[in-house]
C-alpha positions as CSV (number, residue, x, y, z in Angstrom):
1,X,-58.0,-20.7,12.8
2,X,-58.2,-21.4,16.2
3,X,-55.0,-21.7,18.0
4,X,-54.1,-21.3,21.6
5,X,-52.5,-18.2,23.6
6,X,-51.2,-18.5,27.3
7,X,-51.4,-16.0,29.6
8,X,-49.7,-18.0,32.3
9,X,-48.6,-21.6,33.3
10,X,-52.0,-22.6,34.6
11,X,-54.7,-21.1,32.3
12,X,-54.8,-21.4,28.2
13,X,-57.9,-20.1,26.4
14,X,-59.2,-20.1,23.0
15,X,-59.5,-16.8,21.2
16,X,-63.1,-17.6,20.9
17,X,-63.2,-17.6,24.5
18,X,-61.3,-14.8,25.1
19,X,-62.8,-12.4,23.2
20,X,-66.0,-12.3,25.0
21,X,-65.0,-10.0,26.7
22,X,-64.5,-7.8,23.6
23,X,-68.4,-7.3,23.5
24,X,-68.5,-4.9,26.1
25,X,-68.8,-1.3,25.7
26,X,-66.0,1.3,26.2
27,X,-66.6,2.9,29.5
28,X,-65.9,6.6,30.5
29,X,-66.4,8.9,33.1
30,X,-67.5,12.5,31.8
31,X,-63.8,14.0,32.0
32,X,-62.7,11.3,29.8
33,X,-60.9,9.2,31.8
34,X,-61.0,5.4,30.5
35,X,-61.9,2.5,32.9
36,X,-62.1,0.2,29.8
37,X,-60.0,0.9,26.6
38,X,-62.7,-1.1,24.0
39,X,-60.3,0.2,20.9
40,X,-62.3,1.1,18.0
41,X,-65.3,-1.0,18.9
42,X,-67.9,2.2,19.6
43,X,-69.3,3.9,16.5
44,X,-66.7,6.9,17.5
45,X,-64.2,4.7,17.1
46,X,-64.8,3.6,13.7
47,X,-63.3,6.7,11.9
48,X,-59.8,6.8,9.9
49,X,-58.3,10.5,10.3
50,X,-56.6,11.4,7.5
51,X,-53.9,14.3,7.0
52,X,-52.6,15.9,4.1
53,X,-49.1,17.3,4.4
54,X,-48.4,20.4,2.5
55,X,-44.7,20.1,2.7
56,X,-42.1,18.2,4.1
57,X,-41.4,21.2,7.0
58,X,-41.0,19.4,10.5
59,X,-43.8,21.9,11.9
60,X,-46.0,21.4,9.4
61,X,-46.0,17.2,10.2
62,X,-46.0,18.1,14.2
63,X,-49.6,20.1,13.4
64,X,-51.1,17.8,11.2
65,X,-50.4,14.9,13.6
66,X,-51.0,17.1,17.1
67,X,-54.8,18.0,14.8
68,X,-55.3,14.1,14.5
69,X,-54.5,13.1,18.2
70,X,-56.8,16.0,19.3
71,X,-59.8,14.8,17.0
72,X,-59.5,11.4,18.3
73,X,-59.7,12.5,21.9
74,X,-62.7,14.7,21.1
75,X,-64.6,12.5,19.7
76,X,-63.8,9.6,21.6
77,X,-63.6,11.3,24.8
78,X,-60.2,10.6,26.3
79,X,-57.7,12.3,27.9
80,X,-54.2,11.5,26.8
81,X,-52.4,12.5,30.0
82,X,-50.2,10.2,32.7
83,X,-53.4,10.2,35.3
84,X,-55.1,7.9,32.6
85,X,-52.6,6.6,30.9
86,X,-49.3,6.3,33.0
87,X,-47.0,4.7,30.9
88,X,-46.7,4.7,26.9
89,X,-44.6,2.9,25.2
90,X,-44.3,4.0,21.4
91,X,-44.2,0.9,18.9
92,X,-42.4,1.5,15.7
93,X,-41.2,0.0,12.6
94,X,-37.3,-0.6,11.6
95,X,-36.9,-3.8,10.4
96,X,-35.4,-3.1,6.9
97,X,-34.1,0.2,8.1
98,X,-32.2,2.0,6.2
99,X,-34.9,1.2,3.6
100,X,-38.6,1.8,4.1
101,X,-39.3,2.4,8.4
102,X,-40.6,4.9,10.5
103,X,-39.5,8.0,10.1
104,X,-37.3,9.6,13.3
105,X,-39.4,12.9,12.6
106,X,-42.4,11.1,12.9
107,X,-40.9,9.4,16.6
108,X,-39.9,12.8,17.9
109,X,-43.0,14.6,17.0
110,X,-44.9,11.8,18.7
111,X,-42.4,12.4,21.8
112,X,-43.1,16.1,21.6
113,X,-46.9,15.9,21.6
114,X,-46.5,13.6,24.5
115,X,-44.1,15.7,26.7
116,X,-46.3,18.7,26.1
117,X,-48.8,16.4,27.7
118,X,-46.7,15.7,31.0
119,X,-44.8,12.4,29.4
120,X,-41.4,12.1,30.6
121,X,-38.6,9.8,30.3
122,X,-40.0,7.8,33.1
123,X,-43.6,7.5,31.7
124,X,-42.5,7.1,27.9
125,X,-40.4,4.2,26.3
126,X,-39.1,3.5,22.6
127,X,-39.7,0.0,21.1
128,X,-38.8,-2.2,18.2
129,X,-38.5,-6.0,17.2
130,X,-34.6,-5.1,15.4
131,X,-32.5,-2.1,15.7
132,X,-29.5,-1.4,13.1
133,X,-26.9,0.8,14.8
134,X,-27.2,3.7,12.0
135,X,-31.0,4.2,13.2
136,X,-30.4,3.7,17.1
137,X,-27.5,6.5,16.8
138,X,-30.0,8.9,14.9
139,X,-32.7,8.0,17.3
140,X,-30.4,8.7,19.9
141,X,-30.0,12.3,18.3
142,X,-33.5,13.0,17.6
143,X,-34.7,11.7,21.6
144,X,-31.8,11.8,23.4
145,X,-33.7,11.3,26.9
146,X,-35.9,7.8,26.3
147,X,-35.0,4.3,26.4
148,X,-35.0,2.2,23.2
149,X,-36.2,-1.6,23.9
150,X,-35.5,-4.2,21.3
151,X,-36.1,-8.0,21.3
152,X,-32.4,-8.5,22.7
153,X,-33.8,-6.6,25.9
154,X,-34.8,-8.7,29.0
155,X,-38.0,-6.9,29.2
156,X,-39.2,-7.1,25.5
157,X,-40.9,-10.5,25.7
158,X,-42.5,-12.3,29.0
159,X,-42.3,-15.8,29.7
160,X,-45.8,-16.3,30.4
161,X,-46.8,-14.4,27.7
162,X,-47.0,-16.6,23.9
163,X,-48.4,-17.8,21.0
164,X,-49.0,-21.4,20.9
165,X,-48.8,-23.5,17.4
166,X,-47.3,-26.7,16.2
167,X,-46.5,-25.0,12.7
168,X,-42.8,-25.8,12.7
169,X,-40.3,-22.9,12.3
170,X,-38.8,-20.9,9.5
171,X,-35.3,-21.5,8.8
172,X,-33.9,-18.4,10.8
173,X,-36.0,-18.6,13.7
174,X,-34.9,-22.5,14.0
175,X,-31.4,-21.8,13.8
176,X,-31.5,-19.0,16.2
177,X,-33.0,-21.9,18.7
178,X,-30.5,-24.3,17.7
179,X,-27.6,-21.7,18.9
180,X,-30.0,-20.9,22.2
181,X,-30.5,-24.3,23.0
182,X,-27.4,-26.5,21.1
183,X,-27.3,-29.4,23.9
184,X,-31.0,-29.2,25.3
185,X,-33.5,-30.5,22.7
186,X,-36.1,-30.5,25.0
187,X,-36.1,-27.0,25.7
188,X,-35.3,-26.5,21.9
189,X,-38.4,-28.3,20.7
190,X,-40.6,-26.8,23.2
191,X,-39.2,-23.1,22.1
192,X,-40.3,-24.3,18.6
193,X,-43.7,-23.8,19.2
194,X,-43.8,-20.3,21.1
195,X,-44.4,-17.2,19.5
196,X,-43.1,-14.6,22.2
197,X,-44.8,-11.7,22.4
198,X,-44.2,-7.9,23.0
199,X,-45.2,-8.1,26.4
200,X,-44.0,-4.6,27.3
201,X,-46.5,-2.8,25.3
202,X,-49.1,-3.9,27.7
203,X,-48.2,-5.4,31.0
204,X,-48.5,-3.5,34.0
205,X,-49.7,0.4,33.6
206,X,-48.1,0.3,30.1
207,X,-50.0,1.6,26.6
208,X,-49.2,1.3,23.2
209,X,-48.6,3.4,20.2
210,X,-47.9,1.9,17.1
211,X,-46.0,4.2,14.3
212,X,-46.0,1.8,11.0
213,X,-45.7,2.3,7.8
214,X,-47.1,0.6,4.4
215,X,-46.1,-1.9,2.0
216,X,-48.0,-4.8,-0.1
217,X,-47.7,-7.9,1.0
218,X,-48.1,-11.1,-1.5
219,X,-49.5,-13.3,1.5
220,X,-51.7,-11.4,4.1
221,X,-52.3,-8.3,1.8
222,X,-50.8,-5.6,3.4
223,X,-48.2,-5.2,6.2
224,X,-49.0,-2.5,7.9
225,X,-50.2,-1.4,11.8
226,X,-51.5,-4.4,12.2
227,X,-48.4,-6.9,11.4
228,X,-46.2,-4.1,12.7
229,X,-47.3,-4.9,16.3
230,X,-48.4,-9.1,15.9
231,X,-46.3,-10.9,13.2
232,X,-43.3,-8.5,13.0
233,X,-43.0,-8.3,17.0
234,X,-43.2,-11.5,17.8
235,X,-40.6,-14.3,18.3
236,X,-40.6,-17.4,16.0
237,X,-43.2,-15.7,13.2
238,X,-41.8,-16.2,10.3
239,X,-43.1,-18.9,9.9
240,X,-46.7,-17.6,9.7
241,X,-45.4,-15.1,7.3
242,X,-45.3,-17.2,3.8
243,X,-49.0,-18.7,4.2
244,X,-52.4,-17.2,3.2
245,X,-54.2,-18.2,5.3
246,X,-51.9,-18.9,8.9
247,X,-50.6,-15.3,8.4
248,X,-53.5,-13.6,8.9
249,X,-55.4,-15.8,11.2
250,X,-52.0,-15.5,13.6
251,X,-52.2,-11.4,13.2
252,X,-55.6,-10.9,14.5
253,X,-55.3,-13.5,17.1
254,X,-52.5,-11.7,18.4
255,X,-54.1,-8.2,18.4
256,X,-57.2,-9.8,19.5
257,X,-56.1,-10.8,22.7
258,X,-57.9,-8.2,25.1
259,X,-55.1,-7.3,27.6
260,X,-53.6,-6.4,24.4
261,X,-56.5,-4.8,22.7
262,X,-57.2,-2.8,25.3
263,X,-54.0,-1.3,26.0
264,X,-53.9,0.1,22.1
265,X,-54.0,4.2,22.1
266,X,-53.8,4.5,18.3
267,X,-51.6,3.9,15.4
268,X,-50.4,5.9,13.0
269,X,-49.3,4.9,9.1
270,X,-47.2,7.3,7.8
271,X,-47.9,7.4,3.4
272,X,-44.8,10.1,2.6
273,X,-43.4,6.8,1.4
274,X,-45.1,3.3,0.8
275,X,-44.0,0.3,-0.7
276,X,-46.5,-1.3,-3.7
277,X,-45.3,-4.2,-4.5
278,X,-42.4,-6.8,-3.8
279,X,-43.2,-6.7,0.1
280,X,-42.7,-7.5,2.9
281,X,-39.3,-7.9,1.6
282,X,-37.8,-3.9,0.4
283,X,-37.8,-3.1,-3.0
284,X,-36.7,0.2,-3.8
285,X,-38.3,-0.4,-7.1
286,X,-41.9,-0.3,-5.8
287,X,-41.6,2.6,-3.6
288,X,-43.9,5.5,-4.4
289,X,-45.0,8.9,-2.3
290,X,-48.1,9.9,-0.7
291,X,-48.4,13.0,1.7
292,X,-50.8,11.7,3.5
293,X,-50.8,10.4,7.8
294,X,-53.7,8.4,8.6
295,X,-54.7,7.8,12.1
296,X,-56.8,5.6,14.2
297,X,-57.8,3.8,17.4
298,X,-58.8,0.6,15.4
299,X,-55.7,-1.0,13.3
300,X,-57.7,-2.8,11.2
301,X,-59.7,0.1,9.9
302,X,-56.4,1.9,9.3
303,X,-55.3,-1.3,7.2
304,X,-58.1,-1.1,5.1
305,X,-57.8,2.4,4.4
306,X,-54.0,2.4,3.7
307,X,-54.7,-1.1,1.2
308,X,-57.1,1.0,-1.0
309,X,-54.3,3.9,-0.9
310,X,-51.9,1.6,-1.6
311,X,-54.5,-0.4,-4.7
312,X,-54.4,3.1,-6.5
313,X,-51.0,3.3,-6.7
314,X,-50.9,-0.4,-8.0
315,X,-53.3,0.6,-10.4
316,X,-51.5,3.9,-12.0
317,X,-48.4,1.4,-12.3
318,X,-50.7,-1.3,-13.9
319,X,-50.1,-3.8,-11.5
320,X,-52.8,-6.7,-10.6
321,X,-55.4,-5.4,-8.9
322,X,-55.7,-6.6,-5.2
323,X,-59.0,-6.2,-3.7
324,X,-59.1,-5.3,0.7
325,X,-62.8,-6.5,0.7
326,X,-61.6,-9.9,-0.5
327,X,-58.0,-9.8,1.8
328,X,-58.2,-13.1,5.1
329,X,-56.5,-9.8,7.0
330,X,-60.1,-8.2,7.2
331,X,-62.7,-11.4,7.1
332,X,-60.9,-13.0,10.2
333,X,-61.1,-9.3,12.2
334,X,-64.9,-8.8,11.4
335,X,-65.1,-13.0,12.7
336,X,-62.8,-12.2,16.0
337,X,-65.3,-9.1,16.8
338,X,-62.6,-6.5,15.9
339,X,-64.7,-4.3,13.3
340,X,-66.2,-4.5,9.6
341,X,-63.7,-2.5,8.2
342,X,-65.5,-1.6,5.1
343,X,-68.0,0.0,7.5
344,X,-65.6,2.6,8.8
345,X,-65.1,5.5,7.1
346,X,-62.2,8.6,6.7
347,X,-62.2,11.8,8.2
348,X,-60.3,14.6,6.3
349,X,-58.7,17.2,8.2
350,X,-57.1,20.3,6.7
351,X,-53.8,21.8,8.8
352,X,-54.8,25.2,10.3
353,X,-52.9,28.4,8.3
């Protein structure tokens, strides 16, 4: 389980290693201004929000979320303003876009909460692995003012900043080197083993927010926040992708990594519509609805949450019954110091009349 990650050219470290420093406890001072962002690690922290939308009405899913973010700042004690927190970048989901992503409404409403906050176009960015036209042009609508990074972007991905394995690559990924590289195998066979990651969630002053949504996945159980910001941002993961055990290992390695740990606001999965089965490829056949948002400051809580959401679903369809207790996702996040997500539990909230 225990691969390496490179922060520059002169220093590797084990994620055993690194995650000592996960140990430490989430500092404040009393106006709720975070020196240390320890996501999800205090008891506070250790809480699934959970909102029930009435309707479908574009006010009504801008309360229930605005109600979520305040509860997590009031019981955590933060401050969600640019003085803490001066840049944001908001992570979301559009890989198989048009089918199951995150929603636009969901995007803007996150803008809008944000800019009421003192968030700008200079403090606030837009960011996904893949970007169809049809979805940029509507994002483009919906939030006019923000930039949209992808992984074709210069700034996406850092060169000092990758996962290390010798697993060799899936099919894609390898030919997409082999056009890179077509007359420098060297550079071709080193690029093999590099996972890239989404270094521009978290260098510099820059947060994250990560906006995923849910669907059952035959190999690491569910893909969901946590995959939406590790497996499915990365370069050169699909390979990791078809393997029990590899694919879930490589996902909480990634998130594990403190500099990007600490950098993690919350995430949001939106239930309106989740995939049950036939993932993480779409299958319009599987999709079912749930009014529900769930938020949290720990990923793999939300995961766990969302999984036995996503098992009752299974269950009224009488599909085989997959148990999250049982799922490599959550054994290998309680064994990297990242939570026992059966230990966290769900707040309800009810949307003011």
């Amino acid at each position: 389980m225990y691969r390496f990650f490179h922060r520059n050219r002169k220093r590797q470290a084990m994620v055993c290693i690194l995650l000592h420093s996960l140990v430490s406890i989430l500092w404040s001072d009393e106006d709720g201004n975070s020196q240390f962002y320890r996501s999800g690690l205090s008891p506070e922290g250790a809480v699934v929000y959970q909102q029930k939308l009435t309707d479908r009405a574009e006010q009504t899913r801008y309360l229930g979320l605005s109600q979520m973010i305040d509860r997590l700042e009031q019981d955590n004690r933060l401050n969600i303003i640019p003085s803490n927190f001066p840049k944001i970048a908001i992570y979301f989901d559009a890989r198989i876009a048009p089918g199951l992503c995150t929603q636009t409404e969901l995007i803007a409403n996150v803008i809008k909460f944000l800019e009421i906050r003192g968030y700008g176009k200079a403090e606030l960015s837009l960011v996904t692995f893949h970007l169809d036209d049809v979805t940029r042009q509507k994002l483009k609508n919906e939030c006019p003012r923000y930039p949209i990074i992808t992984s074709k972007d210069d700034k996406y991905f850092h060169p000092d900043w990758f996962h290390d394995s010798p697993m060799p690559p899936a099919m894609g990924d390898r030919a997409e080197l082999l056009i890179k590289y077509p007359r420098n195998a060297k550079a071709r066979l080193d690029s093999e083993r590099k996972s890239y990651l989404p270094a521009c969630l978290f260098l510099d002053e820059t947060y994250w927010i990560n906006l995923a949504i849910a669907k059952d996945d035959y190999y690491i159980g569910i893909d969901g926040a946590i995959s939406n910001v590790t497996l499915n941002a990365s370069g050169n993961s699909q390979r990791f992708r078809e393997d029990f055990t590899m694919g879930a290992a490589t996902a909480i390695e990634i998130l594990a990594i403190p500099e990007f740990w600490e950098k993690h606001l919350f995430s949001v999965i939106d239930l309106s519509e989740i995939q049950i089965a036939g993932g993480p490829d779409f299958n319009a056949e599987f999709i079912r609805q749930e009014p529900l948002l769930l938020l949290s400051k720990n990923p793999v809580f939300l995961d766990f949450h969302a999984m036995g959401i996503l098992g009752e679903k299974r269950s009224r369809s009488k599909l085989k019954e997959k148990s999250s207790t049982e799922t490599n996702l959550f054994k290998f996040a309680k064994e990297l110091g990242l939570g026992t997500a059966p230990s966290s539990k769900t707040v309800k909230l009810t949307i003011p009349r």
